[in-house]
C-alpha positions in Angstrom: -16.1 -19.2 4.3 -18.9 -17.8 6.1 -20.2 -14.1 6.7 -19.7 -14.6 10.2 -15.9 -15.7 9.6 -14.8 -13.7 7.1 -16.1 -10.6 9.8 -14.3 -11.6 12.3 -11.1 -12.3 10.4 -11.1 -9.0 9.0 -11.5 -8.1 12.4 -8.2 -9.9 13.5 -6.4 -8.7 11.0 -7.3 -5.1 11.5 -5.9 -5.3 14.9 -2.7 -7.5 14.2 -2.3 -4.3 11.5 -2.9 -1.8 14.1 -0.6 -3.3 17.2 2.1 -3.3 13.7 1.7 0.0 13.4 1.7 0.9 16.7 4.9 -1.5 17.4 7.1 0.1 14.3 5.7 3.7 15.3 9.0 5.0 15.5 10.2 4.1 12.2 9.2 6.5 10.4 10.8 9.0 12.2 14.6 7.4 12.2 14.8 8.2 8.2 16.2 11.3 7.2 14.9 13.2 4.9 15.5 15.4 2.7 15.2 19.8 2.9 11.8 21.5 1.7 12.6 22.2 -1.8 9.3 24.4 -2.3 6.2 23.6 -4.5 6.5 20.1 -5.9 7.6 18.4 -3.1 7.2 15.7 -0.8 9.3 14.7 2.5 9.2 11.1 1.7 11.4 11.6 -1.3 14.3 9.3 -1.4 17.7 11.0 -1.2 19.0 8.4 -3.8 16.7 6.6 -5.5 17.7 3.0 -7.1 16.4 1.0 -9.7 15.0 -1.2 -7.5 13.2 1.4 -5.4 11.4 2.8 -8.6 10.9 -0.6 -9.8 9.0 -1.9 -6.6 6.5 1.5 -6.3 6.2 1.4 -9.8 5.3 -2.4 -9.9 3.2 -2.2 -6.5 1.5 0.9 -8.6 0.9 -1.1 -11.7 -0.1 -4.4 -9.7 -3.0 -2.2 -8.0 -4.3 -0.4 -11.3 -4.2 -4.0 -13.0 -6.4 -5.7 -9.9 -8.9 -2.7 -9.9 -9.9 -3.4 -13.3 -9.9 -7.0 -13.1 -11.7 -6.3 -10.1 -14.3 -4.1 -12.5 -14.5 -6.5 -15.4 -15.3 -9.3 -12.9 -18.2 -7.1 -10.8 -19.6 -5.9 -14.4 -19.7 -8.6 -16.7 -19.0 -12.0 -14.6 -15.7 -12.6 -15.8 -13.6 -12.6 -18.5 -15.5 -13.6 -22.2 
């Protein structure tokens, strides 16, 4: 692919993203939450977290890490040798 074209994908994608976000604006809102609990604590909680709810952040979480560091050992040495 060419500069020019990866550009202007990124482009499109940024506003497909954007009209997504503005589209499912009001989703966020429709989930309850829990009360403020006091130092320690974050609205988005989960009132009852699952195993599969820990699983996929956790996995999403480690999936990320393991990417940036590939991403590293690629930009510093080439590749894996």
């Amino acid at each position: 692919m060419t500069g020019r074209r990866v550009l202007f994908l990124g482009i499109f994608v940024s506003i497909l993203l954007t009209y997504a976000i503005w589209v499912g604006g009001s989703i966020p809102a429709s989930i309850t939450k829990l009360p403020d609990q006091g130092l320690n604590w974050y609205y988005w909680k989960l009132p009852n977290p699952t195993f599969w709810s820990r699983s996929t952040a956790w996995g999403m979480y480690l999936g990320h890490q393991f990417s940036t560091l590939v991403d590293i050992l690629f930009g510093n040495y080439g590749g894996f040798t």
